[in-house]
Structure formats: C-alpha cells, structure tokens
MARDO-359570 format. One record per residue: residue number from 1; residue in three letters; x, y, z of N, C-alpha, C, O, CB in turn. Coordinates in steps of 0.1 Angstrom, whole numbers, plus 5000, padded with zeros to 4 digits. Each point is the difference from the previous one (the first is absolute). Glycine has a CB too. Example, Ala and Ser with C-alpha at 12.3 -4.5 7.8 and 13.67 -1.06 7.14 Angstrom:
% MARDO-359570
<node 1 'ala' <5132 4943 5078> <4991 5012 5000> <5009 5012 5000> <5010 5000 5007> <4971 4988 5005>> <node 2 'ser' <5015 5023 4981> <5009 5011 5000> <4992 5011 5008> <5005 5011 5001> <5007 4983 4977>> 
END
This chain:
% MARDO-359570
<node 1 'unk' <9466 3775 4348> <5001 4998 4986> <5002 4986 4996> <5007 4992 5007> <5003 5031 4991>> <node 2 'unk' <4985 4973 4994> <4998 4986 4991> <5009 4996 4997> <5003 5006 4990> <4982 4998 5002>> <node 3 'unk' <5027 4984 5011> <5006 4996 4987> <4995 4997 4992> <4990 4995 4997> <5020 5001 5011>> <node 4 'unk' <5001 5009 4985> <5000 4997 4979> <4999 4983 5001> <5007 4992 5007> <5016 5032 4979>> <node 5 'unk' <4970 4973 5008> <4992 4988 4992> <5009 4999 4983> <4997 5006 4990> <4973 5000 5026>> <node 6 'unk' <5042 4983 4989> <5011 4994 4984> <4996 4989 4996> <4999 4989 5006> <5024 5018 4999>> <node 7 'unk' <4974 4995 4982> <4994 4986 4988> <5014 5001 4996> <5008 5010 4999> <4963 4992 4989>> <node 8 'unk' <5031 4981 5008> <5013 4992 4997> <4995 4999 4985> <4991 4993 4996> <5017 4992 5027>> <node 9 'unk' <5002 5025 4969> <5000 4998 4988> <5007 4989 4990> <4997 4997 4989> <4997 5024 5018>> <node 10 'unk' <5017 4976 5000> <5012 4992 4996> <5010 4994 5009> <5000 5004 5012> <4997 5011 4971>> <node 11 'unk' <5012 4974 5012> <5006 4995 5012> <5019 5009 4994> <5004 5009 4992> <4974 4960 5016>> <node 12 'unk' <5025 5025 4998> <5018 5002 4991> <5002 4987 5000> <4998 4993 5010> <5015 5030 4998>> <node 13 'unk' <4994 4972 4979> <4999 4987 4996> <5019 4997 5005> <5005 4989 5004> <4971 5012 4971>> <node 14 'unk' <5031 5010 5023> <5018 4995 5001> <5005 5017 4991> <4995 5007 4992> <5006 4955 5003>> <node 15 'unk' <5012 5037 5015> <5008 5009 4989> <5005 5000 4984> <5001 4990 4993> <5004 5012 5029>> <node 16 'unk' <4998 5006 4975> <4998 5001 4985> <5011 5006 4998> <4999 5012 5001> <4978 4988 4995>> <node 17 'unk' <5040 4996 4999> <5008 5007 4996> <5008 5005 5013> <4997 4996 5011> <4989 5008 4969>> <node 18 'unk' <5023 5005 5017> <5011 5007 5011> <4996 5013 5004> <5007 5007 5008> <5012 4981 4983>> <node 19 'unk' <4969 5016 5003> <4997 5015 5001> <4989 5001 5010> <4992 5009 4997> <5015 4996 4979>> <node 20 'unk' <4991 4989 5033> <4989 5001 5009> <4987 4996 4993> <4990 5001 5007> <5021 5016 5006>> <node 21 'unk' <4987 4980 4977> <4984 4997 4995> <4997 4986 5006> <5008 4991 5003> <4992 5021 4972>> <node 22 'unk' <4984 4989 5028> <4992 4987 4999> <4993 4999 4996> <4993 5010 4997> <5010 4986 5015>> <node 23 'unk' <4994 4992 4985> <4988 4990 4989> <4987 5003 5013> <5002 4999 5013> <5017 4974 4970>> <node 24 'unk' <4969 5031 5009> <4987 5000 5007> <4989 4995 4989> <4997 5003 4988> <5012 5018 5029>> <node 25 'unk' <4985 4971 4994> <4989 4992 4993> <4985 5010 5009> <4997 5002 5012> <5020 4966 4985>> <node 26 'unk' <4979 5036 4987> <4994 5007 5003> <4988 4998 5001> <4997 4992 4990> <5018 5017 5005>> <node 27 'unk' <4970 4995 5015> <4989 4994 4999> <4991 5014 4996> <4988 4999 5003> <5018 4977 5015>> <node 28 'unk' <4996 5033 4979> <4995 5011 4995> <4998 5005 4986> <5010 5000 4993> <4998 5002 5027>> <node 29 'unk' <4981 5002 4976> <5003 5000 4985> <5001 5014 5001> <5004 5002 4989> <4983 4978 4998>> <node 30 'unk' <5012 5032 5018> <5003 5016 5001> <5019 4999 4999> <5005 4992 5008> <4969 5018 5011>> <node 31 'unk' <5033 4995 4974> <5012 4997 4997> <5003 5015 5012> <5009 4998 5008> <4992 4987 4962>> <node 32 'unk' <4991 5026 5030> <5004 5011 5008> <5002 4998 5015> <5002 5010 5007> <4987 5001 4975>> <node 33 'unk' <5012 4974 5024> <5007 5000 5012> <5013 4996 5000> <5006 4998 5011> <4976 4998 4997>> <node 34 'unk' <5023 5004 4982> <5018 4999 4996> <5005 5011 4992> <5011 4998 4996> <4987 4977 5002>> <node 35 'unk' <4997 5036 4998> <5002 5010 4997> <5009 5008 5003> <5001 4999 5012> <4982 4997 4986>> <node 36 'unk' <5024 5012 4997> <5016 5008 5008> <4993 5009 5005> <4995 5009 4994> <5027 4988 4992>> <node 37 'unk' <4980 5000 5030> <4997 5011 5008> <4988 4992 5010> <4995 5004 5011> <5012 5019 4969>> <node 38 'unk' <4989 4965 5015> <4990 4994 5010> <5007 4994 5011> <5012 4996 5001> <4973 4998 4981>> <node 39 'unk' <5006 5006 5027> <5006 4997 5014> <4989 4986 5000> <4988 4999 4998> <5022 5029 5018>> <node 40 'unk' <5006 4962 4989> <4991 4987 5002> <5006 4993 5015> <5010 5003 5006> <4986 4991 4963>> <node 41 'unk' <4996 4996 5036> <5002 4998 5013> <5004 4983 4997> <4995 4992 4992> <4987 5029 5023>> <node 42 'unk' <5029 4979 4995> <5006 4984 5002> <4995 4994 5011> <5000 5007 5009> <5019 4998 4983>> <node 43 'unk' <4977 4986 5009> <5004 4994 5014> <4989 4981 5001> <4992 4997 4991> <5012 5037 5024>> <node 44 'unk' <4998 4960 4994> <5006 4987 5002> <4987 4999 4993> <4992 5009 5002> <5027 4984 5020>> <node 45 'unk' <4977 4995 4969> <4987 4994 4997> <4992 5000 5013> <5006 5001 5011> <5004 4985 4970>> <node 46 'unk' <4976 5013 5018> <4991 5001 5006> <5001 5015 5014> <4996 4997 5011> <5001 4973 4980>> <node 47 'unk' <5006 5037 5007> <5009 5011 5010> <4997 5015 4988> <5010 5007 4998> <5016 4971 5018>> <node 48 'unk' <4961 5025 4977> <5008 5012 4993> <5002 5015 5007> <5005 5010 4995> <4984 4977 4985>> <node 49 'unk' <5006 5012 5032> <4995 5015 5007> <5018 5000 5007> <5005 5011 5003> <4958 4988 5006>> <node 50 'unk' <5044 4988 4992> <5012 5001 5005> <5014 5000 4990> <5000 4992 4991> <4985 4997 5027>> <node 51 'unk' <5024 5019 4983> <5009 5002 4986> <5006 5012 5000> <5001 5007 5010> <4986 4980 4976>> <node 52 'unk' <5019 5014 4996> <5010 5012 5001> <4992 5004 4987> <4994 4993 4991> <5032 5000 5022>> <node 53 'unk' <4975 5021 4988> <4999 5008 4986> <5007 5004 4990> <5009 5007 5005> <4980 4998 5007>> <node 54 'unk' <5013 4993 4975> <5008 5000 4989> <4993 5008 4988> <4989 4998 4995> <5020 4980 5013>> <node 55 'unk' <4999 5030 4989> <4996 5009 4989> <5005 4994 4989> <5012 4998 5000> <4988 5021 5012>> <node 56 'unk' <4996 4978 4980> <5002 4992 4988> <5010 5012 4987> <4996 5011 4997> <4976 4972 5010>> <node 57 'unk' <5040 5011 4989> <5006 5012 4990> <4998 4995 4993> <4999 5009 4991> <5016 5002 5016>> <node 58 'unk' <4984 4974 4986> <4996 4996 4985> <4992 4988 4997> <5004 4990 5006> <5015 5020 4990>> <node 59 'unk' <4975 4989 4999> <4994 4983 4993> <5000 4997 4991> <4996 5008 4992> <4993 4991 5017>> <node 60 'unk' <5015 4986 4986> <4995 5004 4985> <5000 4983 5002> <5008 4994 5006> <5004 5033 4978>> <node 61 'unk' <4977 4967 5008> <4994 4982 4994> <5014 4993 4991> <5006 5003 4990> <4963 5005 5004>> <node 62 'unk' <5032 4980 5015> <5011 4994 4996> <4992 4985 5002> <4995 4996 5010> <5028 5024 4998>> <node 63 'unk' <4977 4971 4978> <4998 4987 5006> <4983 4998 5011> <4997 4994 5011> <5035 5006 4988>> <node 64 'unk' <4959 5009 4991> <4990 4999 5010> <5002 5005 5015> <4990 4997 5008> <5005 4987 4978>> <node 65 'unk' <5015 5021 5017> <4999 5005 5017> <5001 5017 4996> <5001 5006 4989> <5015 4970 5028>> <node 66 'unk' <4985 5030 4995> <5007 5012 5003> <5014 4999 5003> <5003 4990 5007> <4976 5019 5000>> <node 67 'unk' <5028 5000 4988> <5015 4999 5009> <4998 5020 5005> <4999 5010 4993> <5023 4965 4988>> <node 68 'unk' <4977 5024 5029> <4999 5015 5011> <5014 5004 5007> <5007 4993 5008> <4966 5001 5000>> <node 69 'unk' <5028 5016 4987> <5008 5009 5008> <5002 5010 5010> <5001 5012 4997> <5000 4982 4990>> <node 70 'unk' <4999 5001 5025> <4995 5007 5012> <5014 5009 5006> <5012 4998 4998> <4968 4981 5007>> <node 71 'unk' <5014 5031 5004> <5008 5010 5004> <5004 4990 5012> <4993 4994 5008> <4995 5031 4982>> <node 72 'unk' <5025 4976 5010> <5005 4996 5014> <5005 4985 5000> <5002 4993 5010> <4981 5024 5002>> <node 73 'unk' <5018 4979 4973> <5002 4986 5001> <5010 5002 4991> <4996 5000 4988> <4982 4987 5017>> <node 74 'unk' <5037 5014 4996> <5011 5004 4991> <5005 4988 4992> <5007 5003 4990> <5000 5016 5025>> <node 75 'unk' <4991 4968 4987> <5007 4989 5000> <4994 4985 5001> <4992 4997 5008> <5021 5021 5000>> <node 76 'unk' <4993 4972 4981> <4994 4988 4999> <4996 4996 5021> <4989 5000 5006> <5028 4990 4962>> <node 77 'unk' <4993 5008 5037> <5003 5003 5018> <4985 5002 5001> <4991 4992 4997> <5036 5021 5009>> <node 78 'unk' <4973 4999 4999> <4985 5010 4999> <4989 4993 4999> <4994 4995 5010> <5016 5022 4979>> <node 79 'unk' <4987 4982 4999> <4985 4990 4990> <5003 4993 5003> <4991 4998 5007> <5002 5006 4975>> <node 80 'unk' <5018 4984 5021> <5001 4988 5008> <4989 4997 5007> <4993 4989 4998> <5027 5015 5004>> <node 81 'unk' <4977 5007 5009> <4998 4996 5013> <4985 5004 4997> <4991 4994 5005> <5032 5010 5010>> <node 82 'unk' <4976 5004 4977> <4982 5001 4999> <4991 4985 4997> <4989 4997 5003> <5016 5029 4986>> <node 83 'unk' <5004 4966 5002> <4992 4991 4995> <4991 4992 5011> <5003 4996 5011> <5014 5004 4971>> <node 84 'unk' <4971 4998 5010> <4988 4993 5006> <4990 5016 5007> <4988 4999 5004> <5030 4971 5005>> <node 85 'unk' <4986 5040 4991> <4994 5011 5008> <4987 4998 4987> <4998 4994 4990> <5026 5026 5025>> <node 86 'unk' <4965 4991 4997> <4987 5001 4992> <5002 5013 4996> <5007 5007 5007> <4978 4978 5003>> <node 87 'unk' <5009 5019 4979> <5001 5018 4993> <4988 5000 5003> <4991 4994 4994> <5025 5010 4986>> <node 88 'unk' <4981 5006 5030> <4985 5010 5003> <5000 5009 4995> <5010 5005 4997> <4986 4991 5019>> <node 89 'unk' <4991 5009 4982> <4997 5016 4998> <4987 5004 5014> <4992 4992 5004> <5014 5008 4963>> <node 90 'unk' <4996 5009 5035> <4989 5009 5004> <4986 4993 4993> <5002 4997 4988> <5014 5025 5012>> <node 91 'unk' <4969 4973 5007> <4991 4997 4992> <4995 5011 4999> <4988 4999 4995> <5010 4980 5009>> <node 92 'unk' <5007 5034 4998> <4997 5011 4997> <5002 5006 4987> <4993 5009 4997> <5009 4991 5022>> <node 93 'unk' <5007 4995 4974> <5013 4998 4987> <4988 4987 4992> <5001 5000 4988> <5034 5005 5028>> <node 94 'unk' <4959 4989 4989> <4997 4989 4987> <4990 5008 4991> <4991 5007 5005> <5011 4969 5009>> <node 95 'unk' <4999 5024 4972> <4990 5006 4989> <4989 4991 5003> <4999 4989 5005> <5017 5019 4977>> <node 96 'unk' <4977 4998 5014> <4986 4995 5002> <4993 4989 4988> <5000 5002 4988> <4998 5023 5025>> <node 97 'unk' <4997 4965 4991> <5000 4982 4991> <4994 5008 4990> <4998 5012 4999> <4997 4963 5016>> <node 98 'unk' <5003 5016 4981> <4989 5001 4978> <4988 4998 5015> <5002 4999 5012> <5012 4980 4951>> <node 99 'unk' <4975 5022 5030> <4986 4998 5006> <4994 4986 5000> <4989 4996 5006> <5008 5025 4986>> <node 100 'unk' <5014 4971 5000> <4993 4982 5004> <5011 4994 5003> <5004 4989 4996> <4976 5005 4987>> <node 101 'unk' <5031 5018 5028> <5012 4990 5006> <4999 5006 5014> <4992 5009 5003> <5026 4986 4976>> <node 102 'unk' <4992 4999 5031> <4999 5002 5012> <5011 4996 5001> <5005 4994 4991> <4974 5006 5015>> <node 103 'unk' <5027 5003 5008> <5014 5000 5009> <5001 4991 5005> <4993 4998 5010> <5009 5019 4994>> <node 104 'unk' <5009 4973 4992> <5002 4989 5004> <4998 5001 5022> <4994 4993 5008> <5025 5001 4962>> <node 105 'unk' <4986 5016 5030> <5002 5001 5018> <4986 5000 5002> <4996 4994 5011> <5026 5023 4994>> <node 106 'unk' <4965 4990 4986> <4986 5003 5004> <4994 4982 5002> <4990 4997 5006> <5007 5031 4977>> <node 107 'unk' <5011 4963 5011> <4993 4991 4996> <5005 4991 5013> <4995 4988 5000> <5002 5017 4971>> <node 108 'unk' <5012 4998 5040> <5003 4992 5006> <4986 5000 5013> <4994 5010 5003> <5036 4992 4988>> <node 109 'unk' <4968 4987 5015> <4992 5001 5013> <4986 4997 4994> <4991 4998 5008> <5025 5022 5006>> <node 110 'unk' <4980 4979 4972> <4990 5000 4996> <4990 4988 5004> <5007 4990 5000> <5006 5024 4985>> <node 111 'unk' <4973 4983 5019> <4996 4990 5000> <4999 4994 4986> <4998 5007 4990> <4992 4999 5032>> <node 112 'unk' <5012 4975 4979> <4996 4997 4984> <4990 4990 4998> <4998 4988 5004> <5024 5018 4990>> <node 113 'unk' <4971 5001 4998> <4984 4989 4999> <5000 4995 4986> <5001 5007 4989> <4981 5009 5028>> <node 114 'unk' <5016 4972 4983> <4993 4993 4991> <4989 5004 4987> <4988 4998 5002> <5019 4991 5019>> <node 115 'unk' <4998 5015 4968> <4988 5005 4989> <4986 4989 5002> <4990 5006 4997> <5030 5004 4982>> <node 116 'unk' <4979 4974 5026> <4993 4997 5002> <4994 4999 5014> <4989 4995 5000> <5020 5001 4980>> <node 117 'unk' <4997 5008 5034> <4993 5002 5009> <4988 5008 5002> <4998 5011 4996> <5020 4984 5008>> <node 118 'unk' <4972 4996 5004> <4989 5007 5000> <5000 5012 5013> <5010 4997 5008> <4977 4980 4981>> <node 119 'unk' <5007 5033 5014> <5004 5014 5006> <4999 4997 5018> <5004 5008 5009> <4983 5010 4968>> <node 120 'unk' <5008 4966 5026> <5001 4996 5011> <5016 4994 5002> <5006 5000 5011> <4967 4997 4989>> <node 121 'unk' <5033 4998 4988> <5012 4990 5003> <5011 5008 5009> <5000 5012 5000> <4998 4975 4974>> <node 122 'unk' <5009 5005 5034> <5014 5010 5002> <5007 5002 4989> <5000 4994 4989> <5003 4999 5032>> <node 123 'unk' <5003 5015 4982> <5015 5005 4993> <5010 4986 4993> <5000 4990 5007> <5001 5034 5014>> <node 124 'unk' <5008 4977 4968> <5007 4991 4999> <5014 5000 5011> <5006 4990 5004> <4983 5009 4972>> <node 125 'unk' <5013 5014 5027> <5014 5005 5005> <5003 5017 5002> <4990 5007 5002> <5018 4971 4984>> <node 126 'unk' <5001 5024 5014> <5006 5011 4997> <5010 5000 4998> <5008 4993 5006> <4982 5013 5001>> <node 127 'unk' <5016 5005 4979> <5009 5005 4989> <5010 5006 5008> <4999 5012 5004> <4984 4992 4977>> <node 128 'unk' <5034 4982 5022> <5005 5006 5011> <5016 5005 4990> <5010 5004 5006> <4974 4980 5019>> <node 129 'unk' <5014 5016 4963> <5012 5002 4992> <5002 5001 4991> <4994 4990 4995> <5012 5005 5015>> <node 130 'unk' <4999 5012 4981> <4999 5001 4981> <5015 4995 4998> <5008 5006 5007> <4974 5019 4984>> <node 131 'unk' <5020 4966 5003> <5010 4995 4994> <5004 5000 4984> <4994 4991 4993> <5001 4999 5028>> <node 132 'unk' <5014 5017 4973> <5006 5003 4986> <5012 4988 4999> <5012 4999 5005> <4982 5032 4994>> <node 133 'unk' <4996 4960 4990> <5014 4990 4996> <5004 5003 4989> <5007 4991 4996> <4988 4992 5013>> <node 134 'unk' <5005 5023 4986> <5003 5007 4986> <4989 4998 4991> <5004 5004 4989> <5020 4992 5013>> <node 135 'unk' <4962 4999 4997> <4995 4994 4992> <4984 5005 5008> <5000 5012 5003> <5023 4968 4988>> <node 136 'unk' <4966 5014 5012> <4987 5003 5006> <5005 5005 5008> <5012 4999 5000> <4973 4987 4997>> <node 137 'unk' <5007 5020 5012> <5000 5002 5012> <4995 4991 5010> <4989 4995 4997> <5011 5024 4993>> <node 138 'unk' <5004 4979 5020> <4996 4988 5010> <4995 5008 5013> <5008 5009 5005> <5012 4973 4986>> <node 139 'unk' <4966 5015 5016> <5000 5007 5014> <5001 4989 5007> <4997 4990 4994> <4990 5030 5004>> <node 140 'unk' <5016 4981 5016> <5002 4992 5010> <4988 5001 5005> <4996 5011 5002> <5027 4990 5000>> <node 141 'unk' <4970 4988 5002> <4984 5004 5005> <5001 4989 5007> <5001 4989 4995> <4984 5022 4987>> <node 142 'unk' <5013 4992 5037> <4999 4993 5012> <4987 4994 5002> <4992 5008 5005> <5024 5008 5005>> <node 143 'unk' <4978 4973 4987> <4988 4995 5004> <4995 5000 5015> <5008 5006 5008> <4997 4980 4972>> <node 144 'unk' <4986 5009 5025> <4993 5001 5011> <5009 4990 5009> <5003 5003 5011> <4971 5004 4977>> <node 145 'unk' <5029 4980 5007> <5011 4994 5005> <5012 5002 5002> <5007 4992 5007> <4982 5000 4986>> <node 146 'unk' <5016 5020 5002> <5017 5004 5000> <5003 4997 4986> <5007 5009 4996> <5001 4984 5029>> <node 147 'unk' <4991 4999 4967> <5008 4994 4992> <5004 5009 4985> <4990 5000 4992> <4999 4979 5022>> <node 148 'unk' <5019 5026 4983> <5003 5006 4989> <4994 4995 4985> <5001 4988 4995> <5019 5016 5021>> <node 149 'unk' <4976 5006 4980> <4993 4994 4983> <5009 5009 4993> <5003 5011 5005> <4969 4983 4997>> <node 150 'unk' <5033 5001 4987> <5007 5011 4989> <4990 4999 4989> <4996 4989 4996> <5032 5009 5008>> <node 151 'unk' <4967 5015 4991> <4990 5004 4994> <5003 5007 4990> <5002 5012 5003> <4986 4986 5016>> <node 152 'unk' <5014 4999 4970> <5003 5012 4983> <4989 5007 5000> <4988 4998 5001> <5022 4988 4982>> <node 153 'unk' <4996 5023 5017> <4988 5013 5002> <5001 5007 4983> <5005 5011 4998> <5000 4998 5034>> <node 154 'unk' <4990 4982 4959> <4995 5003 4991> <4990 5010 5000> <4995 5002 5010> <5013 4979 4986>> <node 155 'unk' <4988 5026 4993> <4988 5016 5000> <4992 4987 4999> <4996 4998 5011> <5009 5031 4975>> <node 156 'unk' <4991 4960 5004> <4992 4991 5003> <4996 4995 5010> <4988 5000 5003> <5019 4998 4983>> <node 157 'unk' <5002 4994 5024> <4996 4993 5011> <4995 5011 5012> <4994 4996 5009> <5023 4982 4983>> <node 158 'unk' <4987 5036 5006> <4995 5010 5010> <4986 5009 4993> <5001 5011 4994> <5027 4992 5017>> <node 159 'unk' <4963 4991 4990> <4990 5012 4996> <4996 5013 5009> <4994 5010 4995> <4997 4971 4994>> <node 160 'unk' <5012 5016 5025> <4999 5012 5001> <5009 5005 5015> <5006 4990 5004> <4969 5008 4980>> <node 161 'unk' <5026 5012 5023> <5005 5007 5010> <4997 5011 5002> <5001 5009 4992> <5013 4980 5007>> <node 162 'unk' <4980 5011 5016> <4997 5013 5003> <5008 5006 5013> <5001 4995 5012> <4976 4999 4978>> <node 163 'unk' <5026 5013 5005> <5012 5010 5011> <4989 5001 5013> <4998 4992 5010> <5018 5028 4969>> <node 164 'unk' <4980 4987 5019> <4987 5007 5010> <4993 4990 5010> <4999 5003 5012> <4993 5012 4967>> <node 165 'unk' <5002 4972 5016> <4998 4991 5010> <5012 4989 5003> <4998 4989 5007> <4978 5015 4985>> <node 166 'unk' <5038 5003 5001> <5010 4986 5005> <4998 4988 4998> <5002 4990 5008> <5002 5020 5009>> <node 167 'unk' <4989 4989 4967> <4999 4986 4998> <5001 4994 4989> <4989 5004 4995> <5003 4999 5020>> <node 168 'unk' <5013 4990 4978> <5004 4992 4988> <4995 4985 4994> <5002 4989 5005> <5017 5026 5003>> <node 169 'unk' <4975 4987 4979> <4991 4989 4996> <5014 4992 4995> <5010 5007 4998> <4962 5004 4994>> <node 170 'unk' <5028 4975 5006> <5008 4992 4996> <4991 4989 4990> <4990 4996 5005> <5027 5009 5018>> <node 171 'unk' <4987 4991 4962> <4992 4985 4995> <5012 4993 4997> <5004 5000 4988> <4974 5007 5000>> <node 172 'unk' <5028 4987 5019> <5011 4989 4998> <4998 4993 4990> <4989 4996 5000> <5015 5001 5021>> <node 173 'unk' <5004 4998 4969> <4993 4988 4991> <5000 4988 5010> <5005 4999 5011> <5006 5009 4964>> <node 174 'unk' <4982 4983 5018> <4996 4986 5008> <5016 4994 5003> <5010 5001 4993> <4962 4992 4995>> <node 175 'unk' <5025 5001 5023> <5012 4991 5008> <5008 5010 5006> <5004 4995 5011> <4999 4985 4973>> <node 176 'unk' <5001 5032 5016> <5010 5010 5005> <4997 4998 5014> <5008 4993 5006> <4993 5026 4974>> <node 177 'unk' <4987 4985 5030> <4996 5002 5009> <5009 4982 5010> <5009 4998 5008> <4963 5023 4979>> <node 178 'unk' <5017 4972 5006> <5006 4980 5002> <5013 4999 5004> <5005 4993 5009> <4983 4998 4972>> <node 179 'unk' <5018 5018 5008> <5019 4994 5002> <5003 5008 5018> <5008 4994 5007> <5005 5010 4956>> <node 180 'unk' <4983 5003 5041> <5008 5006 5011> <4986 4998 5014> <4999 5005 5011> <5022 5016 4969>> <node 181 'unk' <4971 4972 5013> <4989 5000 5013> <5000 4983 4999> <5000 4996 5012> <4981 5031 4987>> <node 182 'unk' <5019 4966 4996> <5003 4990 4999> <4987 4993 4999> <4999 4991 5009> <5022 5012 5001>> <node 183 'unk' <4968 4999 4983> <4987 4996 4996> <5002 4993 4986> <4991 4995 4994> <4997 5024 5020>> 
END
C-alpha cells in the first residue's frame, strides 16, 4: 500500500494565550481544513509524511492568522512546543483549484523556459521553491549554473504552465534575469 502523500497547508507561527491555542499562517484558501472535527498533521518543515495527527476542536481569524484548537494540546506549555511545525493535510483532502490555478506543490520540480526562447534553447532552470512574503509570490528558480533567481510570479510575468509536460513559461521584465546572472 502507498503512503499517503501531505501538502503543507500552513506553518504554526507561536502560541497564543494560556489555553493551548496557536497562531497558524495559513497557505490555503479552503477554510475546511481547520474545521471542527478536521484532522490536520504536524511535523518538522520539509518532513510532511513524518509527524503527529491533531484533530482540530476550534478555529477562528484573529489578526489575519488562524488561532486553532487542537485535541491534545491543553496548554500555552503544549502549543509551545509545536511552534515552527508544518500543518499538512492528506493531498487527498485538498479541494480541487479554480481551472486557471494550480498547487503550489504541482508547481515544484517544474522545468522553466523563457517566453522568448526559441524551442531549441535550453531550459532557464528549474522551479525549486514557492516562497510567500506576504506580498507577490516569489519562486526560487535554480539555473543551469546552480545559482538562485527570485522570480515574482506575477499572472503577468507567467503566461503559461503546463502540468502535463512539467514545464513553465517565464517573461521577466528587463534587467531581473542580469541582477542574479550577472550579465
């Protein structure tokens, strides 16, 4: 039998109060994985298939976060110790995107090509991380050299991605490419 395959929906940001709650920064827009009675999975960043399971008894938006109330966590003590954990679900459990979005997890590993490469060019890289600063979205895109590019993944600057061939068009505005390749 297969292991279950966990998408990291959220991290836990710190405890919240004396009553066992924590603050969760949440990367999911389906609110029904914090739901009373949802079961969500902890465990160390980059590690989600490894962890503990938590039944969630309450949530409710405080300050832009979640503050969650999990079974088995009685006490500020408790939520203490979770902080920094990743909140998985089942990618069995994720609702299914709008039809012109996709899963951040789908988008990792992707090759990334240039809207102006011609169909002989290589690849620029590959799409080795989505990063949320509160603001664009940033992917981490490994060039042929090693070298890290941070890339705003504007709906503009991405025209297109295809799941199916694993591969993602990029149009950088001018100089973006320059600053981290050094041309």
């Amino acid at each position: 039998m297969a292991e279950e395959k966990y998408i990291i929906v959220g991290h836990v940001a710190r405890a919240h109060g004396i009553r066992g709650e924590v603050c969760v920064d949440s990367h999911a827009d389906s609110p029904s994985y914090f739901e009373r009675g949802a079961v969500v999975r902890l465990c160390p960043p980059g590690a989600p298939g490894r962890g503990r399971d938590y039944a969630v008894r309450a949530a409710r938006v405080h300050k832009e976060r979640l503050l969650v109330t999990l079974d088995g966590v009685p006490d500020r003590n408790a939520a203490e110790t979770l902080r920094g954990l990743s909140v998985c679900v089942p990618a069995s459990k994720l609702a299914p995107p709008d039809p012109d979005e996709v899963f951040l997890h789908e988008l990792l590993g992707l090759r990334v090509r240039l809207a102006t490469a011609a169909p002989a060019d290589p690849d620029l890289g590959v799409l080795e991380d989505v990063r949320d600063s509160g603001g664009a979205e940033l992917w981490v895109i490994r060039d042929r050299q090693g070298r890290e590019i941070l890339f705003p993944a504007a709906d503009e600057l991405v025209p297109a991605i295809d799941l199916e061939a694993r591969v993602v068009v990029i149009d950088p505005p001018p100089g973006l490419l320059e600053l981290y390749q050094g041309e």
